[in-house]
DOTISE-218774 format. One record per residue: residue number from 1; residue in three letters; x, y, z of N, C-alpha, C, O in turn. Coordinates in pm, 1 decimal, padded with zeros to 6 digits. Layout:
N
+-----+---------+----------+----------+----------+----------+----------+----------+----------+----------+----------+----------+----------+----------+
: num : residuo :     n_px :     n_py :     n_pz :    ca_px :    ca_py :    ca_pz :     c_px :     c_py :     c_pz :     o_px :     o_py :     o_pz :
+-----+---------+----------+----------+----------+----------+----------+----------+----------+----------+----------+----------+----------+----------+
: NUM :     ALA :        X :        Y :        Z :        X :        Y :        Z :        X :        Y :        Z :        X :        Y :        Z :
...
+-----+---------+----------+----------+----------+----------+----------+----------+----------+----------+----------+----------+----------+----------+
This chain:
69
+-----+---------+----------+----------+----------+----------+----------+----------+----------+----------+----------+----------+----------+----------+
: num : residuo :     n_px :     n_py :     n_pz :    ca_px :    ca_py :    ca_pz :     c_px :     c_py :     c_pz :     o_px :     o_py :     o_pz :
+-----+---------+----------+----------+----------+----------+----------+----------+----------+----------+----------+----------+----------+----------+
:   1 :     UNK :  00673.3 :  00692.0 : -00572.5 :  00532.2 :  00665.8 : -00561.6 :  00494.2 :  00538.0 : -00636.2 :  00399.9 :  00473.8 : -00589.9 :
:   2 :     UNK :  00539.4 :  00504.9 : -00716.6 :  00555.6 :  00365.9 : -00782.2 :  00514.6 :  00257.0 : -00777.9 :  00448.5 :  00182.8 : -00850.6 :
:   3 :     UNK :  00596.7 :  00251.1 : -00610.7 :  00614.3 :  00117.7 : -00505.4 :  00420.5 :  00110.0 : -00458.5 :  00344.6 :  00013.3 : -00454.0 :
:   4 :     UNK :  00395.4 :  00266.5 : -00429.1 :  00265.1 :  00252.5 : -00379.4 :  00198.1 :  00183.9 : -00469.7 :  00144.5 :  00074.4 : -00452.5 :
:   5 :     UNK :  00200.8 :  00256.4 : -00579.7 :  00111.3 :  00191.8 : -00683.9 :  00134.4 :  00033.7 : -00742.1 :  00053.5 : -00025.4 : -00813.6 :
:   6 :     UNK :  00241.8 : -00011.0 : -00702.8 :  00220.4 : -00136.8 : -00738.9 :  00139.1 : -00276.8 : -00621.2 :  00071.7 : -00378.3 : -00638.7 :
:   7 :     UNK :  00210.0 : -00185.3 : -00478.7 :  00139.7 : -00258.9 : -00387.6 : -00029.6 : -00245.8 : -00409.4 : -00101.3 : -00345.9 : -00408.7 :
:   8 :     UNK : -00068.4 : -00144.8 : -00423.6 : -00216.4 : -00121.2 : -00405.8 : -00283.5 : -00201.7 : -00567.3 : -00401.0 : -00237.7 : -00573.9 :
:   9 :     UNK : -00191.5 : -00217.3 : -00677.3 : -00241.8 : -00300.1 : -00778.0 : -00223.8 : -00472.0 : -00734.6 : -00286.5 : -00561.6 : -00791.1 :
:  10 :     UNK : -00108.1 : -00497.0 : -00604.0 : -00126.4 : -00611.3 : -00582.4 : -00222.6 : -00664.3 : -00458.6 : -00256.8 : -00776.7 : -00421.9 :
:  11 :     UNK : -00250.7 : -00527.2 : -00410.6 : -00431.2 : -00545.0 : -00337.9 : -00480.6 : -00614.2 : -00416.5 : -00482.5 : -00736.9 : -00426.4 :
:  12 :     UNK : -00550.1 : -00486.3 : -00513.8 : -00669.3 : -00519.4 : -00552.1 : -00684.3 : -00677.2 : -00684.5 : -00782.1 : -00714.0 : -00749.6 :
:  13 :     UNK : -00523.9 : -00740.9 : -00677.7 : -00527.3 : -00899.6 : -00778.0 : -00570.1 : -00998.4 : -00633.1 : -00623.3 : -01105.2 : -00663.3 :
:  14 :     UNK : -00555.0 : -00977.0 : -00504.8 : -00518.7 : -01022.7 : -00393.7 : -00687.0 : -01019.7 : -00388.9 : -00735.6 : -01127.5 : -00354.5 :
:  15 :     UNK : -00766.9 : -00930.4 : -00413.5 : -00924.8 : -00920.9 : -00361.5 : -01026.5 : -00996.7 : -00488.5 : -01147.0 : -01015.8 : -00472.2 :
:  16 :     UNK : -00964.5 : -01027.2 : -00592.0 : -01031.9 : -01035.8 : -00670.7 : -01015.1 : -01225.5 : -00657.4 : -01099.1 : -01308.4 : -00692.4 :
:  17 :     UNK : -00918.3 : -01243.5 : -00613.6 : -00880.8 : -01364.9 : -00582.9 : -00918.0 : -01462.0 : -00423.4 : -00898.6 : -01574.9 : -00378.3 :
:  18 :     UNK : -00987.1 : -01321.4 : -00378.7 : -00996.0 : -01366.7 : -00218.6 : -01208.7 : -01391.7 : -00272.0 : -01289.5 : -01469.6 : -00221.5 :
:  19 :     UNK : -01228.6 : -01296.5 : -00377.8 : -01387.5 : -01300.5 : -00446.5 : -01384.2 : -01444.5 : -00498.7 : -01463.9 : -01529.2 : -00458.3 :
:  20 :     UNK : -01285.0 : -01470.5 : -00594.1 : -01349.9 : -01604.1 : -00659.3 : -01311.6 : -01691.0 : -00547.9 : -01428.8 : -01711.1 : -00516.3 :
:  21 :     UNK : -01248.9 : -01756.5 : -00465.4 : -01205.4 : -01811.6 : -00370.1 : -01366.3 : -01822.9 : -00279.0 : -01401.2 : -01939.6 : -00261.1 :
:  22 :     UNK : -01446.7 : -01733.3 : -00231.9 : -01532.4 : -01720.9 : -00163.2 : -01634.4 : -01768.7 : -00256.0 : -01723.7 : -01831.3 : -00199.0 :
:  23 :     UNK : -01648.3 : -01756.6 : -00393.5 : -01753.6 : -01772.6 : -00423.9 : -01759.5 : -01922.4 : -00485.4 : -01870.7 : -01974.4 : -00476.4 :
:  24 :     UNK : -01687.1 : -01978.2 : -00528.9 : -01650.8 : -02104.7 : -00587.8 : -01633.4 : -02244.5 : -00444.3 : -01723.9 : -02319.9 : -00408.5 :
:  25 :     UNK : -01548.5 : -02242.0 : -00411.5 : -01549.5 : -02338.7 : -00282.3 : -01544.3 : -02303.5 : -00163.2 : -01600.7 : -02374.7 : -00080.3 :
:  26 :     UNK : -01481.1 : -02193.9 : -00124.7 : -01523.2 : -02094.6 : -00008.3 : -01397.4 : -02176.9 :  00085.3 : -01421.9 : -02240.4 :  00187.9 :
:  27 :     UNK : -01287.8 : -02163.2 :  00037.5 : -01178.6 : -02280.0 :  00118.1 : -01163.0 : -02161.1 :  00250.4 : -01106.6 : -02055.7 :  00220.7 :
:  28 :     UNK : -01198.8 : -02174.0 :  00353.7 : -01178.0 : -02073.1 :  00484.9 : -01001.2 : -02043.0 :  00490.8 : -00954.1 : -01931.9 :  00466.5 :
:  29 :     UNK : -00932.7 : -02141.9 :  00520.7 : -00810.1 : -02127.5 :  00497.9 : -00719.3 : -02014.9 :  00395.7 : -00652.0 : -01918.8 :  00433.1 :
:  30 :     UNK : -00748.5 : -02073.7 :  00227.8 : -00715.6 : -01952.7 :  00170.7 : -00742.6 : -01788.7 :  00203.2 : -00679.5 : -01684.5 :  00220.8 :
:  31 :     UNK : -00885.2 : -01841.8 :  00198.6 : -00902.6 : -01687.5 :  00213.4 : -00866.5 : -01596.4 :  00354.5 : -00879.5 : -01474.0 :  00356.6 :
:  32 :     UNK : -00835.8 : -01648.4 :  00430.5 : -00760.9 : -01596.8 :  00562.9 : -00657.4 : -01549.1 :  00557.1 : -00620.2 : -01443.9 :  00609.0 :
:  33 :     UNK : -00556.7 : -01675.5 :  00445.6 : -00447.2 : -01652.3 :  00413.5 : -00398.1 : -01499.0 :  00324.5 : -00302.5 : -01423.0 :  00339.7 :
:  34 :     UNK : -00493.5 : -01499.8 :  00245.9 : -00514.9 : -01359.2 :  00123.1 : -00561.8 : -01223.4 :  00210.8 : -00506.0 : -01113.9 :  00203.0 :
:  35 :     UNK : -00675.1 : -01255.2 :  00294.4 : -00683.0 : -01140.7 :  00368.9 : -00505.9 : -01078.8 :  00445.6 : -00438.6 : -00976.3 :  00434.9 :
:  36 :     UNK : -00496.4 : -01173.7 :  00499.5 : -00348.6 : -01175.2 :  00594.9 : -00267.0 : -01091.9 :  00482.8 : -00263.6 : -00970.3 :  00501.5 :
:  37 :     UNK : -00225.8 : -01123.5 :  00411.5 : -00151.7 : -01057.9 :  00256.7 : -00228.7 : -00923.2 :  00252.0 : -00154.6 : -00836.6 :  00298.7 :
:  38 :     UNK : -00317.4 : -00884.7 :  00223.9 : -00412.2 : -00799.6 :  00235.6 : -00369.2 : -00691.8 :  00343.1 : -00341.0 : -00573.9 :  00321.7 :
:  39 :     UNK : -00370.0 : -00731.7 :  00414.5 : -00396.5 : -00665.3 :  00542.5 : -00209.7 : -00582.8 :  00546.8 : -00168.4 : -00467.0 :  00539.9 :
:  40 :     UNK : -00159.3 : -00687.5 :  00558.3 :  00024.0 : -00654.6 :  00536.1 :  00021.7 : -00569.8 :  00443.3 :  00054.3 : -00463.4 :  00496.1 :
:  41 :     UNK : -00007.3 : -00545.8 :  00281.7 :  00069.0 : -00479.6 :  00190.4 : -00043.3 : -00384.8 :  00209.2 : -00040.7 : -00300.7 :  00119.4 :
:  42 :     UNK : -00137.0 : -00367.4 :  00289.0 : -00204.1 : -00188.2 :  00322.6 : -00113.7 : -00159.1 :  00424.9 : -00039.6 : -00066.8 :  00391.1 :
:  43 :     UNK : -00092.2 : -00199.7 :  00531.1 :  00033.9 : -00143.3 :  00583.5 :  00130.9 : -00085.0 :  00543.9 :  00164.4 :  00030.6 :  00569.8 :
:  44 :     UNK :  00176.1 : -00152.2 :  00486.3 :  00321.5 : -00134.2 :  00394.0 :  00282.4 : -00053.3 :  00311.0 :  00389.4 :  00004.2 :  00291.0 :
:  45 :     UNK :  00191.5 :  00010.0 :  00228.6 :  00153.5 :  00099.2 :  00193.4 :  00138.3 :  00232.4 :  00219.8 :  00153.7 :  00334.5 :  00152.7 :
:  46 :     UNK :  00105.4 :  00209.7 :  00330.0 :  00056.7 :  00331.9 :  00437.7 :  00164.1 :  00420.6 :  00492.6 :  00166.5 :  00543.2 :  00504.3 :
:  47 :     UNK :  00258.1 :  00322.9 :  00525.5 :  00404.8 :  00359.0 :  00529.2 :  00475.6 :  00430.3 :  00427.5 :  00512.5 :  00547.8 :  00426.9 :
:  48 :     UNK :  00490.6 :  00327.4 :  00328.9 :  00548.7 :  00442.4 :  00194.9 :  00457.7 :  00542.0 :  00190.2 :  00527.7 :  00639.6 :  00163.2 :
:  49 :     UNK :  00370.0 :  00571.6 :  00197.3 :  00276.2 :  00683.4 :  00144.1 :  00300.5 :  00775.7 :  00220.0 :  00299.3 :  00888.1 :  00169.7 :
:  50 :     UNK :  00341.9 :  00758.2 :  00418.2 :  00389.3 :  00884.0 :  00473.8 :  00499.5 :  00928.3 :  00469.6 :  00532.3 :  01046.4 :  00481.2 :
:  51 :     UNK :  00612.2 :  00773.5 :  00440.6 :  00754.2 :  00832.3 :  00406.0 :  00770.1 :  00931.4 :  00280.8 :  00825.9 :  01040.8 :  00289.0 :
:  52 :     UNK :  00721.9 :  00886.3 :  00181.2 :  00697.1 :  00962.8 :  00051.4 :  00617.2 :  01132.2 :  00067.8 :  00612.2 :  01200.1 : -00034.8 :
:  53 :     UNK :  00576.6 :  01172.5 :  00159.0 :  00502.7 :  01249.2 :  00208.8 :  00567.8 :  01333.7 :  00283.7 :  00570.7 :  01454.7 :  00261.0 :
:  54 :     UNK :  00632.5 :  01270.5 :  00390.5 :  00726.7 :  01321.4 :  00474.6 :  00859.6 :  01355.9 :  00399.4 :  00944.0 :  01423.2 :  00458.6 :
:  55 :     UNK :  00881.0 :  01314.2 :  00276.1 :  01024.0 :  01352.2 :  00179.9 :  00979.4 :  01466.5 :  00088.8 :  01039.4 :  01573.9 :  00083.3 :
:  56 :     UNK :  00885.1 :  01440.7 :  00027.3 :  00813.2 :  01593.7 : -00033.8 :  00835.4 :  01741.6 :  00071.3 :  00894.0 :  01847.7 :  00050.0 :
:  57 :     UNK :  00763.2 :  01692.4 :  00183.6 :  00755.8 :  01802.3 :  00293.7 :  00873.3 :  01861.6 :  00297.7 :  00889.6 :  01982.7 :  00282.7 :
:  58 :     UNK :  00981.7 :  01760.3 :  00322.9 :  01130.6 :  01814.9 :  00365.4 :  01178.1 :  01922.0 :  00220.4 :  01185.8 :  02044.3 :  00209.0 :
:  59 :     UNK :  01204.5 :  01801.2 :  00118.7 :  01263.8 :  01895.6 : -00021.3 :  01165.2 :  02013.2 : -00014.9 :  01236.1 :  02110.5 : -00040.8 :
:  60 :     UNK :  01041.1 :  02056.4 :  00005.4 :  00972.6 :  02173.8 : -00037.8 :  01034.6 :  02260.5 :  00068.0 :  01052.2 :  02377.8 :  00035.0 :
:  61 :     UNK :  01075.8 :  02220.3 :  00205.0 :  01130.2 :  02335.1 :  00327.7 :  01269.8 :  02349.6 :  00305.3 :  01325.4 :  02412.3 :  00395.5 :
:  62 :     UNK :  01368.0 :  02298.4 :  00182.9 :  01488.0 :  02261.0 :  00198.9 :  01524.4 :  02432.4 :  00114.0 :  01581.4 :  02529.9 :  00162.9 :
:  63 :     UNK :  01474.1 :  02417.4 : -00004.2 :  01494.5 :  02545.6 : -00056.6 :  01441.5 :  02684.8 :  00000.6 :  01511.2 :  02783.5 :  00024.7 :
:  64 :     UNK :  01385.3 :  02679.6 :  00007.4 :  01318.2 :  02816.2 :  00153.8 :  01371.8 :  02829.8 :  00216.4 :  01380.6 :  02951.7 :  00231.0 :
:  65 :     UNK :  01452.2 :  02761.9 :  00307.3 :  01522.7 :  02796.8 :  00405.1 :  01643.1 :  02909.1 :  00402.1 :  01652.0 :  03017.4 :  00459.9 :
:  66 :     UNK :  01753.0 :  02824.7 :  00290.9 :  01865.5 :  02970.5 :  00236.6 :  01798.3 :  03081.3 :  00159.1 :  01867.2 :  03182.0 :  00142.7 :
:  67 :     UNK :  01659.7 :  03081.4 :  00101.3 :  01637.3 :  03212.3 :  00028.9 :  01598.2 :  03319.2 :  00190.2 :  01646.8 :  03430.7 :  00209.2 :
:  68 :     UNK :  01525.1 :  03264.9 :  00263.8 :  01527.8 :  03338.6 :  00398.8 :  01640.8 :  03397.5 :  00460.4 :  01636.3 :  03496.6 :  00533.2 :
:  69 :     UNK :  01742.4 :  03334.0 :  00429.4 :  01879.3 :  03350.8 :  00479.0 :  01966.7 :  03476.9 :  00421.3 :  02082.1 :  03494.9 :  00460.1 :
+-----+---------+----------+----------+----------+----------+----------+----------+----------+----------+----------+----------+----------+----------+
């Protein structure tokens, strides 16, 4: 879970940077560029978060299974 948390801490350096960017010279370019970054590491997020999700699921059905048995 880690990985999540570091991507989603490199969101929110990514937004704070896409704020002063907008508010100081407003370069259109950068900030397209940062959104774009933005946009990728919520993905990539989203992903680990169901793989990580989907691995919990499994280990919790893994032991249940032979006590049924």
């Amino acid at each position: 879970m880690s990985s999540v948390q570091s991507i989603k801490q490199d969101i929110r350096g990514l937004k704070k940077q896409k704020a002063e960017l907008a508010g100081a010279s407003g370069n259109r370019k950068k900030v397209k560029r940062i959104q774009r970054k933005v946009k990728l590491l919520k993905r990539q997020s989203r992903q680990l978060a169901r793989e990580a999700k989907l691995a919990a699921a499994a280990q919790a059905a893994a032991p249940a299974a032979p006590a049924a048995g």
